[in-house]
C-alpha positions as a printed NumPy array, in Angstrom:
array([[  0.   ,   0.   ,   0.   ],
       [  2.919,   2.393,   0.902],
       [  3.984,   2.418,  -3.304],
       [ -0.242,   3.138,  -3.763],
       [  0.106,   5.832,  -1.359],
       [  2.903,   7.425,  -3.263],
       [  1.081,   6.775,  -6.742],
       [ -1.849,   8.645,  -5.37 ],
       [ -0.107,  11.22 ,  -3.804],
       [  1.025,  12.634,  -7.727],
       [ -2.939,  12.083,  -9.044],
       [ -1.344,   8.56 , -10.387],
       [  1.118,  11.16 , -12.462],
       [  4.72 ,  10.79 , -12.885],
       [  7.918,  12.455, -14.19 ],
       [  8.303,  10.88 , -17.387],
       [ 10.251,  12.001, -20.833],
       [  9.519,  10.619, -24.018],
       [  6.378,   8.667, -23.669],
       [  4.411,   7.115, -26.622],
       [  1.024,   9.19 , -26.34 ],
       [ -0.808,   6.538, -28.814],
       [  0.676,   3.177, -28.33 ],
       [ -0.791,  -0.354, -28.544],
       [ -0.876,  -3.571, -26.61 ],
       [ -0.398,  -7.066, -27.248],
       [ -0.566, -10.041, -26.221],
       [  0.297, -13.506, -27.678],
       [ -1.092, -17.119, -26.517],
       [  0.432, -20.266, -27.382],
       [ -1.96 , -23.041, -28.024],
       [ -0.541, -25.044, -24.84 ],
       [ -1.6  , -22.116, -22.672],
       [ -5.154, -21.873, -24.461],
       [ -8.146, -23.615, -23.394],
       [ -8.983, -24.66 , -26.93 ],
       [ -6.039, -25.599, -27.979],
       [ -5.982, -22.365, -30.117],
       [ -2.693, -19.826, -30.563],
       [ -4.433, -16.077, -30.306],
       [ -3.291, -12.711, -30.782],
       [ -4.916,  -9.88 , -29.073],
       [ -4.259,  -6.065, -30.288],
       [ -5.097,  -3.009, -30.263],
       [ -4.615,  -0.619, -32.376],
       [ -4.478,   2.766, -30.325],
       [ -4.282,   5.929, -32.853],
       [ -6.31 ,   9.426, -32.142],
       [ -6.384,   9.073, -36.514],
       [ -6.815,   5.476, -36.592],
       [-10.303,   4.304, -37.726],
       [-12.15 ,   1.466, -36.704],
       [-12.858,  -0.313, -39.429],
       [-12.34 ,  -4.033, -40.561],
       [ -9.985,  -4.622, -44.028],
       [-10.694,  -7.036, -46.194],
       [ -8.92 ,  -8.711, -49.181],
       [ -9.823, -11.329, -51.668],
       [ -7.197, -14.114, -52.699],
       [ -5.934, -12.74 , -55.905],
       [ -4.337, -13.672, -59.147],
       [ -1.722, -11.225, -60.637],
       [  0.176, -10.977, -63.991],
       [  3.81 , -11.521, -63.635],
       [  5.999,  -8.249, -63.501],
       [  2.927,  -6.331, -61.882],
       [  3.682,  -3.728, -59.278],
       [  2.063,  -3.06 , -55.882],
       [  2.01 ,   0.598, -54.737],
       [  2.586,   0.921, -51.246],
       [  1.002,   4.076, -49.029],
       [  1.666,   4.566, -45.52 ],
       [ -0.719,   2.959, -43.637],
       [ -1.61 ,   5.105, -40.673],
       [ -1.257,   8.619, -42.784],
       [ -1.748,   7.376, -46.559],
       [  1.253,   8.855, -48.054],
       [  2.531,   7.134, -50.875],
       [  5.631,   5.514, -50.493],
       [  6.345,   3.715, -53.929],
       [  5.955,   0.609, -55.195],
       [  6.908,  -2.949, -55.146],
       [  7.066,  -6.342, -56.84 ],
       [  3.508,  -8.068, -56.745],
       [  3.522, -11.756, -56.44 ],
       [  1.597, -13.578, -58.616],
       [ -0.921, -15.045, -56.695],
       [ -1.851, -13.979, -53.144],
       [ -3.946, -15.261, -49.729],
       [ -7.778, -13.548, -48.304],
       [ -7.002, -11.317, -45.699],
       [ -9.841, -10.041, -43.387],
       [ -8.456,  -7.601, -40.641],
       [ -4.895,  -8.777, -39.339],
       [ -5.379, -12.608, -40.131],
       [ -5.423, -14.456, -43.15 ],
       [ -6.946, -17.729, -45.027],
       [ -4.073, -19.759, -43.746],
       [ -4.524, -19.01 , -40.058],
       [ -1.4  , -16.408, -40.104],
       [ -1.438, -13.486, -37.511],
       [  0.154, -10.367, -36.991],
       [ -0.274,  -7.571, -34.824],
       [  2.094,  -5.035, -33.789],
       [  3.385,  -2.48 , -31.339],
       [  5.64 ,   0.535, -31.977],
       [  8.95 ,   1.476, -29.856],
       [ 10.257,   4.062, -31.464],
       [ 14.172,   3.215, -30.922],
       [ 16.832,   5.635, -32.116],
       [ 15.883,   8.577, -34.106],
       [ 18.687,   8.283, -36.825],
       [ 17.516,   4.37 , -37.429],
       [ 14.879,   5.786, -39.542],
       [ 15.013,   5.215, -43.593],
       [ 13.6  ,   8.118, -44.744],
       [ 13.621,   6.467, -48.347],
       [ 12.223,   3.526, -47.556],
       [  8.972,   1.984, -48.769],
       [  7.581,  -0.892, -46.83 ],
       [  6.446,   1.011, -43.556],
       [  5.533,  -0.836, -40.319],
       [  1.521,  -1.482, -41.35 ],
       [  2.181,  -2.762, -44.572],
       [  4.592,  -5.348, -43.821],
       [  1.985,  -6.863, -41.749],
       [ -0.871,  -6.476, -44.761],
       [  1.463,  -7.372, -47.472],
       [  2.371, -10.014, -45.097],
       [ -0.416, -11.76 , -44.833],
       [ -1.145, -11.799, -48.65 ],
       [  2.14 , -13.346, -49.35 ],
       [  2.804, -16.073, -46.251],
       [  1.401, -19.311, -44.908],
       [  3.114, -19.541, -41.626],
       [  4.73 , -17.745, -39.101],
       [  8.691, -18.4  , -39.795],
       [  7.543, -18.039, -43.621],
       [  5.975, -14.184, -42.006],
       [  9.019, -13.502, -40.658],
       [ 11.406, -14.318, -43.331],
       [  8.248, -12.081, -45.624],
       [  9.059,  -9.416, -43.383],
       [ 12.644,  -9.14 , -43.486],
       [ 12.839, -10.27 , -47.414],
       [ 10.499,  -6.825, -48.26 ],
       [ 12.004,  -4.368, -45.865],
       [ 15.62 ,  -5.685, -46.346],
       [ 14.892,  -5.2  , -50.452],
       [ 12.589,  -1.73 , -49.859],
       [ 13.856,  -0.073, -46.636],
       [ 11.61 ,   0.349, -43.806],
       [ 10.882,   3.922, -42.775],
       [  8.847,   3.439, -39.74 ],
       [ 10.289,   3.885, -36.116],
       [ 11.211,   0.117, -34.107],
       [  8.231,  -2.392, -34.165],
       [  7.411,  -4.981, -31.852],
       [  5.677,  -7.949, -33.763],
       [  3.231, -10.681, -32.535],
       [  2.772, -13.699, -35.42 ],
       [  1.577, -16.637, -34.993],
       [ -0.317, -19.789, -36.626],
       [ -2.19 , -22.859, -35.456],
       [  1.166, -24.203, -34.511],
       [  3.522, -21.532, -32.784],
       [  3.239, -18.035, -31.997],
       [  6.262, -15.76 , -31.969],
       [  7.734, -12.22 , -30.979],
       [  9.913, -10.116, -33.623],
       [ 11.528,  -7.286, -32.534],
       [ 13.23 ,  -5.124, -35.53 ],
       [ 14.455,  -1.339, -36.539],
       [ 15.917,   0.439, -39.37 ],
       [ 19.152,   0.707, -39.811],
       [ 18.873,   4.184, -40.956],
       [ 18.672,   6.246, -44.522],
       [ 22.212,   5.366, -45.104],
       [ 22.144,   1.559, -44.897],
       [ 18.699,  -0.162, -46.377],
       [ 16.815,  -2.356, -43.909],
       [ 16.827,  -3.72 , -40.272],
       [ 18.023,  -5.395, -37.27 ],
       [ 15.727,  -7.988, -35.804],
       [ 15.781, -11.045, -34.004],
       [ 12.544, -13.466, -33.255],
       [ 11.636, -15.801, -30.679],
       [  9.092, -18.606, -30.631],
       [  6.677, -18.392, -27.365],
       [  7.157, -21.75 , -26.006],
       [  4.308, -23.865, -26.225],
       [  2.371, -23.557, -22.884],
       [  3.634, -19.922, -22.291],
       [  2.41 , -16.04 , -22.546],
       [  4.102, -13.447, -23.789],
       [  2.842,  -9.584, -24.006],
       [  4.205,  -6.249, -25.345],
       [  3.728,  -2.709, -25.235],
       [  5.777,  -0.11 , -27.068],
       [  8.847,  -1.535, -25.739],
       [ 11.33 ,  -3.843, -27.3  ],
       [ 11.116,  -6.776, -25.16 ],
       [ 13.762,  -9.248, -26.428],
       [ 17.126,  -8.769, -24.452],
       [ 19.476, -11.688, -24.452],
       [ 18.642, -14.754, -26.685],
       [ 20.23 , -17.758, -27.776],
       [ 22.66 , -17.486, -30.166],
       [ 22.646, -21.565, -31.865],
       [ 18.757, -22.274, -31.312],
       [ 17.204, -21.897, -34.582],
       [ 14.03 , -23.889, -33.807],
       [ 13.423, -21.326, -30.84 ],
       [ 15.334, -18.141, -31.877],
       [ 15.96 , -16.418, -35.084],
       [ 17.747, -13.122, -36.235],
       [ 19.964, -10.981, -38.508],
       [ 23.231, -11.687, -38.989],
       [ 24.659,  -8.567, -38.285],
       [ 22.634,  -7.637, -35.043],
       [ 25.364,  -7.621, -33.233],
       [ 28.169,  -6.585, -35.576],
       [ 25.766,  -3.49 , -36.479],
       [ 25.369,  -2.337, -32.69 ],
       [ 28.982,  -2.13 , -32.549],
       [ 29.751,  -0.64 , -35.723],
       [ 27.412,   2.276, -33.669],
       [ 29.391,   2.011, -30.692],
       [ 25.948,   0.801, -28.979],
       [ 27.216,  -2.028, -27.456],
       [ 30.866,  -3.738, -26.752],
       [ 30.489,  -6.793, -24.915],
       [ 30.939, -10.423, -26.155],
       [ 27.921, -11.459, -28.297],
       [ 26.633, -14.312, -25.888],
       [ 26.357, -10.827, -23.407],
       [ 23.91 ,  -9.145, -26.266],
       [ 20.953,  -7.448, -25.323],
       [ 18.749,  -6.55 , -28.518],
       [ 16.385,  -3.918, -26.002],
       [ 19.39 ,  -2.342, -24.609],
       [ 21.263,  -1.867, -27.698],
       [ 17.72 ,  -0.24 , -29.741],
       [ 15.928,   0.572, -27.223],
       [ 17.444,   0.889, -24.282],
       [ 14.923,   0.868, -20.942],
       [ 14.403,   4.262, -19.305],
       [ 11.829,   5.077, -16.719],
       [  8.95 ,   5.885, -19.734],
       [  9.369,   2.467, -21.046],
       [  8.765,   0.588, -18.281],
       [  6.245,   3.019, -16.411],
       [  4.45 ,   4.033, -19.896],
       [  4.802,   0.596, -21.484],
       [  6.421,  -2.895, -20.109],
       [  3.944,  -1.855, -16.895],
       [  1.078,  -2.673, -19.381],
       [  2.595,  -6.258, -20.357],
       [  3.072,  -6.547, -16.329],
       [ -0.473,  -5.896, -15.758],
       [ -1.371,  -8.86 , -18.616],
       [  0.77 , -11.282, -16.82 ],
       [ -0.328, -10.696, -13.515],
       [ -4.315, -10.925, -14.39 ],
       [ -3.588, -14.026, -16.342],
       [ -0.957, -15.751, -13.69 ],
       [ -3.441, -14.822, -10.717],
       [ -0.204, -12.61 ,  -9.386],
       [  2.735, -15.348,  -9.511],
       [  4.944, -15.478, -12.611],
       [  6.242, -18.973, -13.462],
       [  9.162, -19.052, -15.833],
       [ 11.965, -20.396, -17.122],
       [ 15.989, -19.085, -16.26 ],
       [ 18.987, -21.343, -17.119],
       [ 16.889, -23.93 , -17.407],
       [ 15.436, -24.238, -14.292],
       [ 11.552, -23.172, -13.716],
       [ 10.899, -20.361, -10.938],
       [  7.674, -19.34 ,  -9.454],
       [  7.947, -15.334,  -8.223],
       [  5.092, -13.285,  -7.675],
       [  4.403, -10.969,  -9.725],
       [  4.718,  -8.427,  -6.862],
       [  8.372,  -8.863,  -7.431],
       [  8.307,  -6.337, -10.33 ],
       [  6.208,  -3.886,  -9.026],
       [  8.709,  -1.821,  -8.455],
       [  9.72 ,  -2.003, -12.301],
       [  6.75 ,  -1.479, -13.613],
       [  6.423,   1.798, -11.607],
       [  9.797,   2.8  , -13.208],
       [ 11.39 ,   2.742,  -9.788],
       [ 14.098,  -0.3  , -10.469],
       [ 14.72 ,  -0.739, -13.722],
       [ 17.562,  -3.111, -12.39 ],
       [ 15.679,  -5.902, -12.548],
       [ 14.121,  -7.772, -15.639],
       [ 10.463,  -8.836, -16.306],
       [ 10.379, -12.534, -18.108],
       [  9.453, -12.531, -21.544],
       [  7.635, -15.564, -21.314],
       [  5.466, -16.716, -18.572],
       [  3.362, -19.51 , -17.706],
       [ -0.436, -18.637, -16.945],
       [ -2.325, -20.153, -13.98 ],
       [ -4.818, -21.648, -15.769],
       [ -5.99 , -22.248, -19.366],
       [ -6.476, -19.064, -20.949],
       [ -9.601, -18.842, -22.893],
       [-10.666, -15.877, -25.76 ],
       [-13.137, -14.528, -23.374],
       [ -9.793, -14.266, -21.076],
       [ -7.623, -12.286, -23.54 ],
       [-10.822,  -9.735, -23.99 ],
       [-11.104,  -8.94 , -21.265],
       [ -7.586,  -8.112, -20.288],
       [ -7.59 ,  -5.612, -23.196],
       [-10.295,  -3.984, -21.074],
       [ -7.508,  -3.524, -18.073],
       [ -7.146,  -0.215, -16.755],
       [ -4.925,  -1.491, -13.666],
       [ -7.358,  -2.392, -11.192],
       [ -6.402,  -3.223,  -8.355],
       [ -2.95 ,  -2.87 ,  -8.641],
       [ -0.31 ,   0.326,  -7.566],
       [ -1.193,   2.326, -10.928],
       [ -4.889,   1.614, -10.418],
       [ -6.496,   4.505, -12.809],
       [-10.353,   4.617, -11.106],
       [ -8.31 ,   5.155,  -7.565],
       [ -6.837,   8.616,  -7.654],
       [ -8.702,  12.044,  -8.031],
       [ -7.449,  12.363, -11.375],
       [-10.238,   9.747, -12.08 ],
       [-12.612,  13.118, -10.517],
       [-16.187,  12.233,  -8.587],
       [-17.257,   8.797, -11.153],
       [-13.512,   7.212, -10.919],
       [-13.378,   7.749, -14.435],
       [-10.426,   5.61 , -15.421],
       [ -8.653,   7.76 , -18.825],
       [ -6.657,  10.862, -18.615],
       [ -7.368,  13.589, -21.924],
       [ -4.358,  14.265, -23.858],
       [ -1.994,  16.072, -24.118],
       [ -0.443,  13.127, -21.115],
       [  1.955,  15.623, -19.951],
       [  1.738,  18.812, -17.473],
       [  4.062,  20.958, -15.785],
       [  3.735,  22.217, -11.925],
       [  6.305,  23.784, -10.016],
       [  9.348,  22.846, -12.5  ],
       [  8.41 ,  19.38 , -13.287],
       [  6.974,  17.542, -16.088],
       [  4.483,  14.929, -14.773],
       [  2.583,  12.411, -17.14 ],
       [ -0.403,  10.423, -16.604],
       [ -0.5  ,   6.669, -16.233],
       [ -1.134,   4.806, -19.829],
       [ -3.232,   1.367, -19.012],
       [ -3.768,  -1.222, -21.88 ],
       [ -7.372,   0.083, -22.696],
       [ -7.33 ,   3.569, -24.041],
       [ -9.993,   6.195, -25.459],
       [ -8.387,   6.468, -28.494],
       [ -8.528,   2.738, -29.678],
       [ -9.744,   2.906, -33.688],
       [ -9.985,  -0.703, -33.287],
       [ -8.937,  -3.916, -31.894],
       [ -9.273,  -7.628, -31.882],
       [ -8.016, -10.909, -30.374],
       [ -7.602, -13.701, -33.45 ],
       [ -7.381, -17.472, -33.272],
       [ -6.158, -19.904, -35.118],
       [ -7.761, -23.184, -34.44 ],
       [ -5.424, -25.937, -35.981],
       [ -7.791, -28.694, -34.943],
       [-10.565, -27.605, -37.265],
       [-10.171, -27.559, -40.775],
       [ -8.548, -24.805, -42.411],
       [-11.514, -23.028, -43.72 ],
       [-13.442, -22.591, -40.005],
       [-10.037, -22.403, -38.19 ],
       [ -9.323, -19.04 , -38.813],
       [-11.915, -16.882, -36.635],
       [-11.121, -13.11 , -35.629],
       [-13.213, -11.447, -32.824],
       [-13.605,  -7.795, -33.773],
       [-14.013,  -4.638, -31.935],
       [-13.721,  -0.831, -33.1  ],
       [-13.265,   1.811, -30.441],
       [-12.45 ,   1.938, -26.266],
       [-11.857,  -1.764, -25.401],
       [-13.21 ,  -1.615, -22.286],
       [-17.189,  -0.352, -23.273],
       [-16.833,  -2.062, -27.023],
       [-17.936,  -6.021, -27.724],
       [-15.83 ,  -8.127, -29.797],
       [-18.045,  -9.661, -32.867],
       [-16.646, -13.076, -34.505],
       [-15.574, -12.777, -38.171],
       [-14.946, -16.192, -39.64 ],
       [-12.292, -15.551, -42.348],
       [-13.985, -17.37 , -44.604],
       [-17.077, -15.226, -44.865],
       [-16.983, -13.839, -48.051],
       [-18.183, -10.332, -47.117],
       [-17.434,  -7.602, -44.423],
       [-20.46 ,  -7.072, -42.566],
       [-21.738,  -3.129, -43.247],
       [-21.152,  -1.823, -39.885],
       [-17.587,  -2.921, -40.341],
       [-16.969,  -1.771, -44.065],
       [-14.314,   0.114, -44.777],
       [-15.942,   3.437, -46.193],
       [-19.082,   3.368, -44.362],
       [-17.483,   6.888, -42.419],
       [-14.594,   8.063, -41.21 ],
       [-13.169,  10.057, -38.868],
       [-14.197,  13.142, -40.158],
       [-17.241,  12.03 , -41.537],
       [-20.116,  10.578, -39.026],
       [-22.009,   7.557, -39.899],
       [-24.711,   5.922, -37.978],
       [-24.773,   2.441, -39.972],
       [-20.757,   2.29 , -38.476],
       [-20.177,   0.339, -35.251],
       [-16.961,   2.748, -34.982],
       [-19.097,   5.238, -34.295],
       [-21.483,   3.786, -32.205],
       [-19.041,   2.469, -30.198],
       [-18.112,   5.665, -29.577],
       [-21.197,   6.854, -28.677],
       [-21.87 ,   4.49 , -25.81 ],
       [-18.319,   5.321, -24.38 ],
       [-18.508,   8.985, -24.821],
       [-22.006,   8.175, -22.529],
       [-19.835,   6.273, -19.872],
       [-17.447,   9.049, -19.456],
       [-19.821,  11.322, -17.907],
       [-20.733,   8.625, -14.98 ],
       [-18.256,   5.993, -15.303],
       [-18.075,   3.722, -12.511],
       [-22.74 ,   3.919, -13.26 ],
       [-22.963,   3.538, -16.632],
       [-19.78 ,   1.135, -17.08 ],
       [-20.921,  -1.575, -15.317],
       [-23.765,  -1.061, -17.183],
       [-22.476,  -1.705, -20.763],
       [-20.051,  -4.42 , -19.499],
       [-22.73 ,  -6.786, -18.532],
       [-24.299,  -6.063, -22.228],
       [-20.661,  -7.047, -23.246],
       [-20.541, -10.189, -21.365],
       [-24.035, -11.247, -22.139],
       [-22.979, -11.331, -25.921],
       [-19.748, -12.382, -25.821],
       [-19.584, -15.325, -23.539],
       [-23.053, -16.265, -25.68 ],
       [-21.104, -16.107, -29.063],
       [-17.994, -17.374, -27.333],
       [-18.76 , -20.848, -25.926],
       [-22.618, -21.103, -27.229],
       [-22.5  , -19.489, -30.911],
       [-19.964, -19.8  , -32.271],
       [-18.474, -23.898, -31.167],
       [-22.043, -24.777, -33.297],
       [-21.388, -22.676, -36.314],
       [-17.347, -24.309, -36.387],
       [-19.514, -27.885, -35.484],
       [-21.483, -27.28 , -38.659],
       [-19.346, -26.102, -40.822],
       [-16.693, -28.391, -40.39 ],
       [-19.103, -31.244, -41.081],
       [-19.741, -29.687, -44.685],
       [-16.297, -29.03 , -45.125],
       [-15.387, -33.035, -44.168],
       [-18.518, -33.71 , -46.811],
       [-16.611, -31.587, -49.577],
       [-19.574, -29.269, -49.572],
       [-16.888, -25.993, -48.539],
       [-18.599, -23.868, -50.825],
       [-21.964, -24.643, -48.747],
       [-19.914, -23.837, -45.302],
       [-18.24 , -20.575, -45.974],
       [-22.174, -19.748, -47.2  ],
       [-22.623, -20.672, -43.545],
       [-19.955, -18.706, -41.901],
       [-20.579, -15.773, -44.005],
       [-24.22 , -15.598, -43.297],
       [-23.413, -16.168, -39.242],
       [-20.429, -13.649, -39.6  ],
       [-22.779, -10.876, -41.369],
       [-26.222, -11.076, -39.178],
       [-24.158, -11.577, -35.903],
       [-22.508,  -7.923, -36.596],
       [-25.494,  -6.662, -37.689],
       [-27.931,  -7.663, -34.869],
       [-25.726,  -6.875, -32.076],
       [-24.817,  -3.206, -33.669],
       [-28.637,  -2.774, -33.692],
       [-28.465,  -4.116, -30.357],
       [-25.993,  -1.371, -29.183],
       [-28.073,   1.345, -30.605],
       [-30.759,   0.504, -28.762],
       [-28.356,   0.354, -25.758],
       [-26.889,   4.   , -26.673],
       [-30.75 ,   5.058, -26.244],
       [-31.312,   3.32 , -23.474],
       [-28.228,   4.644, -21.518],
       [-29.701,   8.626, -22.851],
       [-33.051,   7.884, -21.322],
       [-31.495,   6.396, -17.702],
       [-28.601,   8.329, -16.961],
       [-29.747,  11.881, -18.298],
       [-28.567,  14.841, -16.327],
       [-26.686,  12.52 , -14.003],
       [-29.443,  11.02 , -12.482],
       [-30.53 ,   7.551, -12.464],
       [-33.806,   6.207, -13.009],
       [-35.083,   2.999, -11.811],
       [-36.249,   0.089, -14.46 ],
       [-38.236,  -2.694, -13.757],
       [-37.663,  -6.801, -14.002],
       [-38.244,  -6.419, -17.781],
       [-36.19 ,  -3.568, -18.504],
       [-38.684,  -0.954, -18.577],
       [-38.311,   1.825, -16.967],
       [-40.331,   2.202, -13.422],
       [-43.445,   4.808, -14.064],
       [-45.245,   6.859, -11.301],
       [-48.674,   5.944, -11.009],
       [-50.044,   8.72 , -12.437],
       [-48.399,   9.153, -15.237],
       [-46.667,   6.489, -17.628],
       [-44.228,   9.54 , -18.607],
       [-42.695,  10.579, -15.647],
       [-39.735,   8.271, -13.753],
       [-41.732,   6.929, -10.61 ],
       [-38.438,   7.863,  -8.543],
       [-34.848,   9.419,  -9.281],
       [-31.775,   8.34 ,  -7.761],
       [-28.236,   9.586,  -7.65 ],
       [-24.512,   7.774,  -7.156],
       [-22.539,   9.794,  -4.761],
       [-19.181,  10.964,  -5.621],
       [-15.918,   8.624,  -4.526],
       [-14.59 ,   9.17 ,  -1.399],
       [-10.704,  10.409,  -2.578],
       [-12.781,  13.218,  -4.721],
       [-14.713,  13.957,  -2.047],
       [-12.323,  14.382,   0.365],
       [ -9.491,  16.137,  -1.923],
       [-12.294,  18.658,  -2.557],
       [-13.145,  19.14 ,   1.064],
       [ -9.786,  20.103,   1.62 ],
       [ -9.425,  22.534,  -1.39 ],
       [ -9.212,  26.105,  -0.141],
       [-12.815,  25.928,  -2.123],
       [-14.105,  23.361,  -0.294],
       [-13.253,  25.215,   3.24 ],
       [-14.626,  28.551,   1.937],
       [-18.156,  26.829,   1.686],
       [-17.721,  24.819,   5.103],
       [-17.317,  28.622,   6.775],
       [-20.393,  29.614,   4.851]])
């Protein structure tokens, strides 16, 4: 309690330099740690530009010698062009046909590792990617083949891929405008282990003569030196403290977020491996990292969860805003009378000579959309690959199941239907942002609220829905009638989407009509709202949610609040 005290003491701010004000999150389960069997990816995609809306691309034949022109994906400058293979996968969102996965998070690294010239920027890597690969060592060779050949402008990357078999981490960066491509190295997640990341490089040391388990560029080390960035002997090689070396914003601002993953999903004691030998810590241990306080210690890459992790699982910790932990958000009176858990940018402010930043927790306001994606090896390949989609704040969104296969986006989710200058009330982007713009007002009321609408839906599609529709379809698929199932999964995919955005209109309306002003009106067993008996228009009673105690109290004490005690 003493490091909450301390947390609270700031308004859950800190001194911080450099931190990444958008940021994602990852994380990455292997299918010995699933409950299913299944390897998933969770991301989110956290951009105050980025729109939430789901990508889709038909497998495609192309004429030899045809070009692909390549734009920035987050700002849609045009970059130039590249060789187009001649025949590529479907791609719907950040998974494709084969069961392939990639999701991302961006580090930053050293300014002068930056190509200027190059073509093949962080986001399409991953799209071109998935059009071009089957696995996840043939993704990572894809990825260093096109921005080895292209240069890669973007900043460092952080990379989660996996495939019904393995799941892997890829850290990489430039190498600058002077010297075409990157540094990387890859490790496979062993099976029965967790990994997360969050805007931090998070491979340090790794084996040198393991290429089953590790993989990387041959002149990682040679090119660190060549900078002067490291000197030691190559079995002493750190690929996070040569790129991106750990200061008190990374692991406050980012590796705190993959600490907050791990301890949800290991019920508070990491298990992992070290020389070897298996240790059980609890996560407690790296409390003081995470805070930034002791950055001499290191967080495992790799841990082993508690229990079997399930999809429902990995949702929800995308919804984690540190509860119940040192940096919880809802605990401090920057969270103000409804322990509203999100700080407004800009993150940073200055008082009496210091710059102090608020704490950045894996679900964010400014998600344009996110997603955790299976691949189910034990189905057939058509109804493995399943992608549970959700545009806007995490943590007052629903995740909707795409089945890859379906051979249409469902409206909501089309890419067109708005944008983020252009309002659209067919787009569950914007209705998603509509029912969390409501929660702000009265967060810890209208929340809960919208949460058990989430869970109602997803643990219905989750272990009800959608186990029939993959039931179902993989009979047809067994029977050779796979044109019949993806007619199946594509009817499923599109009326699911559409019924529950309906639903969460409704839900918007209903949220207008029972919180209004602040106030909170009564609804009966049915979910109409509670009349007086003399009129069916008017709320038979209103009731209000006091403010938290720290608000309370920190007001009280103002100089404010004691003016109005001596009146």
């Amino acid at each position: 309690m003493k490091v909450h005290s301390i947390c609270l003491a700031v308004a859950a701010a800190l001194l911080l330099a450099g931190v990444r004000g958008e940021a994602c999150s990852n994380v990455i389960i292997t299918k010995g740690a699933s409950a299913d069997g299944s390897c998933m990816v969770s991301y989110a995609a956290d951009s105050h530009m980025l729109y939430g809306e789901l990508y889709f691309h038909p497998a495609a034949r192309f004429r030899a010698g045809s070009r692909l022109n390549i734009k920035e994906w987050d700002t849609y400058k045009p970059l130039g062009s590249i060789h187009q293979i001649t025949r590529t996968f479907k791609t719907v969102g950040n998974m494709n046909e084969k069961q392939l996965i990639i999701g991302e998070t961006t580090w930053g690294g050293r300014e002068e590792q930056v190509d200027t010239n190059g073509v093949m920027d962080y986001g399409s890597l991953i799209y071109v990617t998935l059009q071009r690969a089957a696995t996840a060592r043939a993704a990572i060779d894809t990825i260093v083949a096109l921005a080895n050949r292209y240069g890669y402008p973007s900043e460092g990357e952080s990379f989660s891929i996996a495939d019904a078999d393995e799941a892997w981490i890829m850290d990489l960066v430039g190498k600058g405008s002077d010297n075409k491509g990157i540094v990387w190295v890859a490790r496979r997640v062993p099976d029965g282990y967790i990994c997360a990341h969050a805007n931090q490089a998070r491979i340090t040391r790794f084996p040198l003569n393991d290429p089953e388990n590790c993989l990387y560029a041959p002149d990682v080390i040679s090119f660190a030196r060549e900078k002067g960035w490291f000197d030691g002997a190559d079995e002493d090689f750190s690929f996070r403290d040569a790129y991106n070396p750990l200061d008190f914003g990374g692991a406050r601002a980012c590796d705190a977020r993959a600490w907050s993953a791990f301890n949800i999903l290991c019920d508070g004691v990491f298990v992992y491996e070290e020389g070897g030998v298996e240790i059980s810590r609890p996560a407690a241990d790296w409390t003081e990292y995470a805070l930034g306080h002791d950055l001499s210690g290191e967080m495992p890459l790799f841990v082993k969860p508690s229990r079997k992790i399930t999809v429902k699982d990995v949702a929800d910790v995308m919804r984690d805003h540190f509860e119940g932990t040192p940096m919880d958000m809802t605990q401090d009176i920057g969270a103000g009378g409804n322990a509203l858990p999100y700080r407004w940018r800009p993150m940073h402010f200055s008082w009496n000579g210091k710059e102090y930043v608020n704490e950045r927790a894996i679900a964010t306001q400014q998600t344009g959309f996110w997603f955790v994606a299976q691949a189910r090896g034990w189905l057939p390949e058509e109804v493995g690959a399943l992608i549970w989609f959700g545009t806007d704040d995490a943590a007052t969104s629903y995740l909707t199941p795409i089945y890859v296969s379906t051979k249409k986006v469902p409206e909501c989710l089309r890419v067109g239907n708005g944008d983020m200058l252009h309002y659209s009330p067919t787009s569950q982007f914007w209705i998603c942002n509509r029912v969390a713009q409501a929660c702000y007002k009265m967060y810890n009321v209208m929340a809960p609220t919208v949460r058990c609408a989430v869970d109602a839906f997803e643990q219905e599609q989750m272990f009800d829905a959608v186990p029939t529709i993959d039931e179902a379809a993989a009979k047809l698929v067994k029977r050779g009638r796979v044109r019949k199932a993806r007619k199946l999964m594509t009817k499923y995919t599109l009326s699911t989407a559409q019924k529950q955005f309906a639903t969460w209109v409704k839900l918007e309306e209903m949220l207008l009509l029972k919180y209004l002003d602040g106030n909170i009106k009564p609804q009966n067993e049915d979910g109409s709202f509670a009349a007086s008996q003399y009129n069916a228009g008017t709320p038979a009673a209103i009731q209000n949610q006091p403010y938290v105690e720290v608000w309370r109290k920190a007001v009280a004490e103002s100089e404010h609040g004691a003016v109005l005690e001596a009146r």
